[in-house]
C-alpha positions in Angstrom: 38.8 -145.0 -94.9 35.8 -145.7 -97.3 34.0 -142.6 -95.8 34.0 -139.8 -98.6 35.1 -136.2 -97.4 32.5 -134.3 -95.9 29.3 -136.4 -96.3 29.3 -138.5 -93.8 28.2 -141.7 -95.8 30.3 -144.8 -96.3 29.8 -146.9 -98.6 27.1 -148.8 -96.2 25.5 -146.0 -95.1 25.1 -144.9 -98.9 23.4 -148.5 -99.8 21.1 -148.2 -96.6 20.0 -144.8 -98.3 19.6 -145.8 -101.4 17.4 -148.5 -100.2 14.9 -146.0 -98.2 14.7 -143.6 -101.1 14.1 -146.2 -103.6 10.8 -147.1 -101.5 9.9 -144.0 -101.4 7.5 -143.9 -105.0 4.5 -142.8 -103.8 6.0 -139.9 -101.1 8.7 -138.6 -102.9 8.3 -136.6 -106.6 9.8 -138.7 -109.0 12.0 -136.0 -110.6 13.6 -135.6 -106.8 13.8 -139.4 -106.5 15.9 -139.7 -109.3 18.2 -136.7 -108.1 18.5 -138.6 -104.9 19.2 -141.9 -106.4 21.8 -140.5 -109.2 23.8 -138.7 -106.0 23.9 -141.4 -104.3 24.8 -144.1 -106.4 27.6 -141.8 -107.9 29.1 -141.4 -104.7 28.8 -145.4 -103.6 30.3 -146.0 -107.1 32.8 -143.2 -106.5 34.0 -145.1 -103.2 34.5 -148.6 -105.0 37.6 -149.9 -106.6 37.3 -151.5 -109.7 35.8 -154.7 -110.6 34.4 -153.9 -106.7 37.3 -155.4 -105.2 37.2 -155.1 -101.8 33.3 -154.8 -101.7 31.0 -156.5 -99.9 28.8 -158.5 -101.7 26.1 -157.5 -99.7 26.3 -154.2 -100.6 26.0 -155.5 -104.4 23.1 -157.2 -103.9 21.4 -154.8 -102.2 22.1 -151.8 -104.3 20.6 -153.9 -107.2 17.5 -155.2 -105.4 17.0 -151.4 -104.0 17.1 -150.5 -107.8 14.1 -153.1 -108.8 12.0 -150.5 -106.3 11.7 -147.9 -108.8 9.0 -147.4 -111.1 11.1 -145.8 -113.6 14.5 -144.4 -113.9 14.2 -141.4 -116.0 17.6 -139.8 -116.5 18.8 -142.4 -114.0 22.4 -144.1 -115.7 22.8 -147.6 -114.0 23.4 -149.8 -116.8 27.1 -149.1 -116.4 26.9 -150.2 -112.8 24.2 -153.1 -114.2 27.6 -154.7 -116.7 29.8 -154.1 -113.8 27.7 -156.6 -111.0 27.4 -159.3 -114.3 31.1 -158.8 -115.1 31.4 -159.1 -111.0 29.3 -162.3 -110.9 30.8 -164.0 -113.4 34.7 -163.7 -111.9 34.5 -163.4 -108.5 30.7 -163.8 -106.9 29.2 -167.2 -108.1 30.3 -170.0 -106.0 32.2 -172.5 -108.1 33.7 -175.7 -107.5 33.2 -178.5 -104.6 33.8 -176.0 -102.5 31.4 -173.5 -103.6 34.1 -170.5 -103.1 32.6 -167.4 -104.2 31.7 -164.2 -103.0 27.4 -165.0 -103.1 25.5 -167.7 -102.2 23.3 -169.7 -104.3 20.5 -168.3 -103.4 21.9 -164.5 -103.6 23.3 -165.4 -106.9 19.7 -166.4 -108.0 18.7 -162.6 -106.5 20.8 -160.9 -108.1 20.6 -162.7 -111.6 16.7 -161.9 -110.9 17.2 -158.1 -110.6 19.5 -158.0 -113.4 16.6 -159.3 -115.4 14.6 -156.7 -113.5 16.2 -153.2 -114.2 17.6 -154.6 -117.9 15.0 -153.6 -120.6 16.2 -156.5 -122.7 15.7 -158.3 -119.8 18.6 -160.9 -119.6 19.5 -161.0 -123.3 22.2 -159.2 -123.0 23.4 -161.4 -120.0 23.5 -165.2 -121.4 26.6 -166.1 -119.8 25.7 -165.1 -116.6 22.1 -167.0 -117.0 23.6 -170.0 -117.8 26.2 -170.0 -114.9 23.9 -169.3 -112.2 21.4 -171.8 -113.4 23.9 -174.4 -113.6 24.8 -173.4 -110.0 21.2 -173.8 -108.9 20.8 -177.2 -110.6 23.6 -178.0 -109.3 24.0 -177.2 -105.6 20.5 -175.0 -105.1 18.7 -176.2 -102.6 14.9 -175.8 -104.0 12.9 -177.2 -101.2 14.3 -174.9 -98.4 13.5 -171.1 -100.7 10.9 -169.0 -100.2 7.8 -168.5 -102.3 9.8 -165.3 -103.3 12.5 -167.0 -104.2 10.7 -169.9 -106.5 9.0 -167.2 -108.3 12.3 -165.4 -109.0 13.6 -168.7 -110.3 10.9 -169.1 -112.2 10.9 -165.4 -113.9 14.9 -166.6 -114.9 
């Protein structure tokens, strides 16, 4: 089972609480918030195999738009687990070919690439390859006139 001994929280249940602590700026200390976020994102990582095979891509994307949440990250490590969801991306998540076959969408490819960009302090220098892929996607097969307001800005911030 994905479920680590004695906590309780599998790998889902660790993203969904990552998510509500990462809200959390103005009503949790940040010092705590950090100690929260570290645990937690040891353990999810602790739970994954590597290159996150076997891992649901939503999980991915929503661990790294959680992360975008908080103000600043302190002691916080994730730009290990930041080169592991570009490395991801780029060999198993972006939809190539006619059929699109990849693990993301267009659209979450385009979310993810934006939260990279987000939580990087070189922005997405140090992730060209992956830029150029997903915007080739987008151009591509990216359906423009059906995103969000959200999402346009996101495109536009890539």
């Amino acid at each position: 089972s994905s479920q680590e001994e004695g906590t309780g929280l599998d790998s889902k249940r660790l993203v969904q609480a990552v998510a509500s602590i990462s809200r959390m700026n103005n009503h949790m200390p940040p010092k705590l918030q950090h100690k929260a976020l570290h645990v937690l994102i040891d353990r999810w990582l602790a739970q994954q195999t590597p290159g996150f095979e076997g891992t649901e891509a939503s999980q991915i994307v929503s661990l790294a738009v959680s992360l975008t949440n908080v103000s600043d990250f302190g002691d916080l490590k994730i730009e290990s687990f930041l080169k592991d969801v570009a490395a991801w991306m780029l060999r198993d998540a972006i939809p190539r070919g006619k059929e699109g076959s990849g693990k993301l969408k267009e659209e979450e490819s385009l979310v993810v690439l934006w939260a990279l960009k987000e939580l990087t302090p070189l922005g997405l220098g140090p992730y060209r390859e992956l830029v150029v892929a997903v915007l080739e996607l987008l151009r591509a097969h990216g359906k423009l006139e059906g995103y969000s307001i959200m999402r346009l800005r996101q495109l536009s911030e890539v």
